[in-house]
N, C-alpha and C positions, 0 to 999 in steps of 0.2 A: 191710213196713217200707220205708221211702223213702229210699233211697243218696244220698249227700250228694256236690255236686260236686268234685270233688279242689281242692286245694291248685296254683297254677299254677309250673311247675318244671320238674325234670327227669323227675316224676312225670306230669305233665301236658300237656295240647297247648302249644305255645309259644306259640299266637299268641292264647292266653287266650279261645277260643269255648268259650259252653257244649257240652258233651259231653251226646249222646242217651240218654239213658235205656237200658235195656240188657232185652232179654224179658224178662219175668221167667219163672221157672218155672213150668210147669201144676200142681206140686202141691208148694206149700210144708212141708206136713208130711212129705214125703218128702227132701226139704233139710234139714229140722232134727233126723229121726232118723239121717241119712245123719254129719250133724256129733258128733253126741252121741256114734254108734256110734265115730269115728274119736277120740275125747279118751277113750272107756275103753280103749280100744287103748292109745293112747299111755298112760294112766296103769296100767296092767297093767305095760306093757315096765319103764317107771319103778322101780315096787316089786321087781320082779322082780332088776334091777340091783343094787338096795338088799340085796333077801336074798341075795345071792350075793354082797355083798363083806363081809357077817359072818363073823366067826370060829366054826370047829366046825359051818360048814353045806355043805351036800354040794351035787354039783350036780346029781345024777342025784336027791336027793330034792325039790327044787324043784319048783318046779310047773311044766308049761313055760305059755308066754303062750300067752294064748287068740288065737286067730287072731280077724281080722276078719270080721263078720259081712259074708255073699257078697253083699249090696247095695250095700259100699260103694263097689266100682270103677266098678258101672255110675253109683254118682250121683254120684263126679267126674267122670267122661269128660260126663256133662250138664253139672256146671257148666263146663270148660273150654268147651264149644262156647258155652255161655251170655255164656261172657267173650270168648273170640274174636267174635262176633256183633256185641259190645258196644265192639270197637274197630275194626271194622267202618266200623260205624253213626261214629263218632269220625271216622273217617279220611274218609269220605264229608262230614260235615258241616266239617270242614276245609277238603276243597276247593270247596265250593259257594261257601263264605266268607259271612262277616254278611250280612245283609239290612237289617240296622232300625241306626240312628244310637245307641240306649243300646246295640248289641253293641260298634259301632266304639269308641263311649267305652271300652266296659271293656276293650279290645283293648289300646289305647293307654297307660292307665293302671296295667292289670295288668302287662303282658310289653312293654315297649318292643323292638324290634330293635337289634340292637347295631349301632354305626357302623360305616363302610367303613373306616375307617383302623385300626382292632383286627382285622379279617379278613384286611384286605391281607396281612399281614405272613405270615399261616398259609398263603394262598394260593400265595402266592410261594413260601414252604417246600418246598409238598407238590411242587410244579413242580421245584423243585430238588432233590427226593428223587427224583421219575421222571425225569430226565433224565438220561441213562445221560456226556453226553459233558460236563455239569458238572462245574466243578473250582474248590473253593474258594480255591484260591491266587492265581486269575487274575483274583477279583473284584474291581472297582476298591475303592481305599484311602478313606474318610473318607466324609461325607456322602453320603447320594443326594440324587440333583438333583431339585427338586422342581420340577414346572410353575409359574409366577406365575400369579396370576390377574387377570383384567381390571379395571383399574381404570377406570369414568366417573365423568365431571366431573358436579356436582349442575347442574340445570338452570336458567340463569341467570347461572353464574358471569362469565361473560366478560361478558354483558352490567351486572354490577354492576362491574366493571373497569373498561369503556369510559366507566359514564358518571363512577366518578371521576375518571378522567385528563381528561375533558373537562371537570368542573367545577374540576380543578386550572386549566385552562387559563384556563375563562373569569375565574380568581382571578387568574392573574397579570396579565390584562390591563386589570382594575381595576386592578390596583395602580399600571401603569406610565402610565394615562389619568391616575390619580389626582398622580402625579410630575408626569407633565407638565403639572396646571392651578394647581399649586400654583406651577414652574419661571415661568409664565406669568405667573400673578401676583406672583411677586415674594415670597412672603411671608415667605422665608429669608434672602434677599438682598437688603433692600429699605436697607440700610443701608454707608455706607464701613468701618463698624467688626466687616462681620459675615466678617471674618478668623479662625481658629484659629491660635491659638498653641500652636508644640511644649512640652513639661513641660521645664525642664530636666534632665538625666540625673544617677543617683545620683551619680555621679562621672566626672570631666574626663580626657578619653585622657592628659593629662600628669602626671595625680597616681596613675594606675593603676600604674604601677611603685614609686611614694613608698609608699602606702599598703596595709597586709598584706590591710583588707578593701575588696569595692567601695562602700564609702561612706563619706561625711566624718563619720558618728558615732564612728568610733574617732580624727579627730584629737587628742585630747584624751589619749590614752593615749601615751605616749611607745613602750612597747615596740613597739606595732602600723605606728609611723612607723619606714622606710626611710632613715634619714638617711647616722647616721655607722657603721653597722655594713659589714660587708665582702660582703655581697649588696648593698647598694645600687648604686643606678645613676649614684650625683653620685661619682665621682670627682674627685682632680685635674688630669688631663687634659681637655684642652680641645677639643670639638669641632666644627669649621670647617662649619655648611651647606655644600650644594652653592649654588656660586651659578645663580640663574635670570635669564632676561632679562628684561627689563619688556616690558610690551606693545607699548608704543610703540616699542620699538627691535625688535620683531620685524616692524613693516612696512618695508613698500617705498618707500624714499623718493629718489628720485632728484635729482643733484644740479644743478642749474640751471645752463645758463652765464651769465657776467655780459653785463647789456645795456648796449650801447653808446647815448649820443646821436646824433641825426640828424645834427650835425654830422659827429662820429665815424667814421658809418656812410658818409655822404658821400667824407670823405676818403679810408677802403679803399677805395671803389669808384673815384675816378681811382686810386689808385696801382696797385691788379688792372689798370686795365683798359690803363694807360700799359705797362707788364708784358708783358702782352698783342701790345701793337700792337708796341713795339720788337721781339717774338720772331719775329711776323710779317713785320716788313721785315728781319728777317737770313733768313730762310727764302726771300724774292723775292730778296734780293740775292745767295744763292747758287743758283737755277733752282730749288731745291725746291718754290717753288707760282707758277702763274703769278697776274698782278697782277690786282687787284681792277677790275672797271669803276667809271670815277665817276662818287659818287653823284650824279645832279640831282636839281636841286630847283626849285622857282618860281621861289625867288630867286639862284642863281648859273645858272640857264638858257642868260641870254646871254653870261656869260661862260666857261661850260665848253664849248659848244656850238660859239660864234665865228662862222664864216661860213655854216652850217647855219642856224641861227637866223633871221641876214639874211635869207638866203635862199628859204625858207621857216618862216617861225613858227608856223602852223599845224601842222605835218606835227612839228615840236619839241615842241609844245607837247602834241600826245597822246600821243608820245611820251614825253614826262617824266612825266603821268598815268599813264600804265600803269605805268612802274616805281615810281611810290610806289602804286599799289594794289595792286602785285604784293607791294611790299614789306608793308604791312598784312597782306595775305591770308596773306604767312608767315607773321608775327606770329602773327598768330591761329591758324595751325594748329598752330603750338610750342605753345598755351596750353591749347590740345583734346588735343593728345598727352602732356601732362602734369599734365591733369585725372585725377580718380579716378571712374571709373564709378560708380553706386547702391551695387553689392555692396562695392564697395572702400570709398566712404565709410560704409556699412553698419558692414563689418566695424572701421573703425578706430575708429568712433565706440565701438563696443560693446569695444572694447581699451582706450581712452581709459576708459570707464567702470568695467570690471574693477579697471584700476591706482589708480583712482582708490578704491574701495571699499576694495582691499587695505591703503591708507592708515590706515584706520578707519571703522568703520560709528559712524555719526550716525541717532539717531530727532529724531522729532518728533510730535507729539500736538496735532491742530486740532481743535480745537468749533465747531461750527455751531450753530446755530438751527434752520435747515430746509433742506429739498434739494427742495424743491416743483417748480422749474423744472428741467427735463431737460437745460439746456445748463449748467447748474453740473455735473450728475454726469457730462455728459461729459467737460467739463474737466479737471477732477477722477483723470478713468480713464485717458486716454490721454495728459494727462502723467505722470501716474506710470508707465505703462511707456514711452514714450519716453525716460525719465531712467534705465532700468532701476533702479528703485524696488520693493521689497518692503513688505507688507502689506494693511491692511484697511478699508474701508469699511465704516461698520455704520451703518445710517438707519435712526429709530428717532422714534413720532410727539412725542416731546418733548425730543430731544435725537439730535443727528447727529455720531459721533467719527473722524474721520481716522487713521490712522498711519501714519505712509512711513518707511522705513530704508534706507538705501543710502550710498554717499559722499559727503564732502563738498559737494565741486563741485555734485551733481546733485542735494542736501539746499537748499543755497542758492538753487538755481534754481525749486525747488518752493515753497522757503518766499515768494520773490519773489511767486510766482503765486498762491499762496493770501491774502498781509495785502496785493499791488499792484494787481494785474494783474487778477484776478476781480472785478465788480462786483456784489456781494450781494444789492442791492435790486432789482436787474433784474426783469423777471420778461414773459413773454409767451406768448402760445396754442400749444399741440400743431399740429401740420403733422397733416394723415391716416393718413400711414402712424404717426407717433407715436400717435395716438391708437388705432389699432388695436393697436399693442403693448402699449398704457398701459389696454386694458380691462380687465383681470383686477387691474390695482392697487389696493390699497385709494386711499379719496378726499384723506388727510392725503400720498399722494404727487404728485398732480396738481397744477398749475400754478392749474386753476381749480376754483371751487367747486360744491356742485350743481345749482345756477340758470346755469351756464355763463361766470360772471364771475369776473375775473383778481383771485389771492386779492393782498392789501396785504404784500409784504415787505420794507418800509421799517424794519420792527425787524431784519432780518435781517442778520446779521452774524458773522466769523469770529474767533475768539481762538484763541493759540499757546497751550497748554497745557504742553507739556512739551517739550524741546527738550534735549540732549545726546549724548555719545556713553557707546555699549553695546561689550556684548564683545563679540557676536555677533549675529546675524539671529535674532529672534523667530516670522518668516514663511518659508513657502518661495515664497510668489508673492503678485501681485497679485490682492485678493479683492474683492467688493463682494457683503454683506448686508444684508437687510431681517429684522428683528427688530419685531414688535409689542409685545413686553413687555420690560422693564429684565431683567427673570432670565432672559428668551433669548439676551440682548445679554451678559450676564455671562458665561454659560454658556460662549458661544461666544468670548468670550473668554479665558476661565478656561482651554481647550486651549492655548493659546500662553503661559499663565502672563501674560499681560497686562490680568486683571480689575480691577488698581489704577488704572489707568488712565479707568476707567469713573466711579470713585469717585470720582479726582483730578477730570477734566472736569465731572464735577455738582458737586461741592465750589466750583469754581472761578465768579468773577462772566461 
């Protein structure tokens, strides 16, 4: 009979390998008499038990049990070697371990190993049980800490990172080419009317106290109006503003003296100067200055002179020269020492202009036609800061806009030079060294055209656009721009709040 492979268990090897067949016995009929002999044994003892716990049966008339017939010892002590043999064999094939790929399978699928982290815990025990100098009160409280484990990044990630922040990038710089060809062209601002207008607000700061909600839909309801109840704000007391000054009396105005006629002015100067000489001859007449020498002249020569003159008239006569050159040469040097050097007429000129400003700032707003010729734009640049003049030049190929602010005085003298004094139609060649600065210009700024001949600008001509006075400076300095497109010109105006102006000058004939 052929032994069937156990069940895999506690019965069994763990790691589920077929188990070796085990000798078998040299003589099987000596096995099966040896088992027979052993089950009437046992059922003898059985019966025997049986009649001895009958009532009215003795025990000395029982039968005693028949002993075991004498082969049966020797033929277990065979089988126990037969089984030891047989786990033997087991225990050797164990550790030899599988050979063949269907053992490994049924290894795996039979008896799996159990994980490390159900062991741990028995391991650590058993460690804790031999450890004679362990002491459970001293173990730390709450979790044990567990190692982390490594985390890596999937391969690639950063590189899909990089390149969307670089396709963000090349995004936004479409966008801002894209602004700026649109600013270029114009195509937003190509009009005076393309202005926004603020919404007006639900309701007005002076009816916010009147009214319960913010907005005029509840006028209509009487309760929700602030009138005559006692939270309102209209009392009958009357409340006086602060008064404020106007603007014009917050400048500088200084008060002129009155001018005299030349007759006038004639007259103080003999009466100073009579004044004068009387204090002089009471000064000689009491030794406090000695007396003047007298003056000659060509014409009382020979009478101041007398017999000098007779005498010699030559030797008088250059005489009398030197002392009127001498007198001159004074003259003149009183006139040198109360001159103002550079820096002094520098500085008084730029005070004079100050005070003058603080009076009130004046604009003004010119339109050109063109700026083709290079000695208009310098006209143009360096009177405006020698008038210390704020703002902007903007040259533009179909339209050229001025704006100067400053004071009065130096507003007038500008406006002079721009409708008098500048002659528009002029027009003539670059010197070299201009031409060398004037290479990189586009050709609607050059004087001449691409065959090298002087363009015609006899249409060329200046209008006053806009002219009055503001509250304040729009500029902090004098600027000069070149703008190729109407919406560069805007733009760049649009910083100073002064893009009306652009509209106004095209608007205008």
């Amino acid at each position: 009979m052929v032994e069937k492979r156990p069940y895999p268990g506690d019965h069994g090897d763990a790691n589920g390998v077929k188990r070796a067949k085990p000798a078998a016995p040299t003589n099987v009929n000596d096995v099966l008499a040896a088992a027979r002999a052993k089950a009437a044994a046992q059922a003898a003892a059985i019966n025997a038990r049986i009649s001895a716990s009958k009532p009215g049966s003795n025990g000395a008339s029982a039968s005693p049990t028949p002993p075991p017939p004498a082969a049966a010892p020797a033929e277990g002590l065979d089988r126990l070697a037969a089984m030891k043999a047989r786990v033997a064999a087991l225990r050797q094939a164990s550790d030899v371990g599988p050979r063949f790929a269907t053992t490994l399978g049924n290894r795996r699928t039979e008896s799996p190993l159990p994980p490390k982290a159900q062991t741990a815990p028995v391991q650590e025990e058993k460690a804790e049980a031999q450890n004679p100098y362990y002491d459970p009160k001293a173990a730390p409280v709450g979790k044990a800490r567990v190692a982390r484990g490594l985390l890596f990044n999937q391969r690639g990630k950063y590189l899909d990172q990089a390149s969307k922040l670089r396709a963000q990038g090349r995004l936004e710089q479409i966008k801002a080419m894209l602004a700026k060809q649109s600013r270029q062209a114009g195509l937003d601002e190509n009009s005076e009317r393309g202005f926004l207008v603020q919404q007006p607000p639900d309701v007005e700061w002076w009816d916010e106290g009147i009214l319960e909600d913010k907005t005029y839909d509840c006028i209509d309801d009487p309760s929700k109006i602030k009138i005559d109840g006692d939270d309102s704000i209209i009392t009958l007391y009357v409340q006086h503003p602060v008064l404020l000054k106007a603007p014009q009396d917050q400048r500088l105005v200084e008060v002129k003296p009155m001018y005299l006629t030349s007759k006038e002015q004639a007259k103080l100067r003999r009466m100073r100067r009579a004044e004068e000489h009387k204090e002089q001859q009471a000064k000689i007449r009491l030794g406090l200055e000695p007396p003047p020498p007298p003056k000659v002249k060509r014409g009382n020569m020979m009478r101041v002179m007398g017999e000098q003159a007779i005498a010699d008239p030559t030797a008088v006569e250059m005489l009398v020269e030197s002392q009127i050159q001498e007198r001159q040469d004074k003259h003149e040097q009183a006139n040198e020492e109360r001159k103002l050097t550079k820096e002094q007429r520098h500085a008084k000129l730029a005070e004079n202009q100050q005070k003058d400003a603080q009076k009130g700032v004046y604009m003004c707003a010119f339109k050109i036609n063109t700026l083709a010729f290079s000695k208009h734009r310098y006209q143009i640049d360096i009177n405006a800061k020698q008038n210390a003049l704020t703002g902007m030049t903007i040259m533009n190929p179909t339209m050229n806009l001025v704006i100067v602010e400053g004071g009065v005085h130096s507003i007038q003298k500008y406006k002079k030079l721009m409708l008098q004094r500048i002659k528009w139609t002029e027009n003539g060649k670059p010197t070299e060294i201009q031409e060398e600065k004037q290479a990189a210009d586009p050709q609607w700024m050059k004087s001449v055209d691409e065959k090298g001949n002087l363009k015609d600008l006899s249409h060329n001509k200046c209008t006053l656009v806009f002219e009055g006075e503001v509250k304040q400076r729009a500029f902090r300095k004098w600027v000069a721009k070149m703008c190729e497109t109407e919406g560069e010109a805007k733009e760049l105006l649009g910083r100073s709040k002064m893009d009306s102006m652009w509209a106004l000058a095209k608007s205008s004939d």
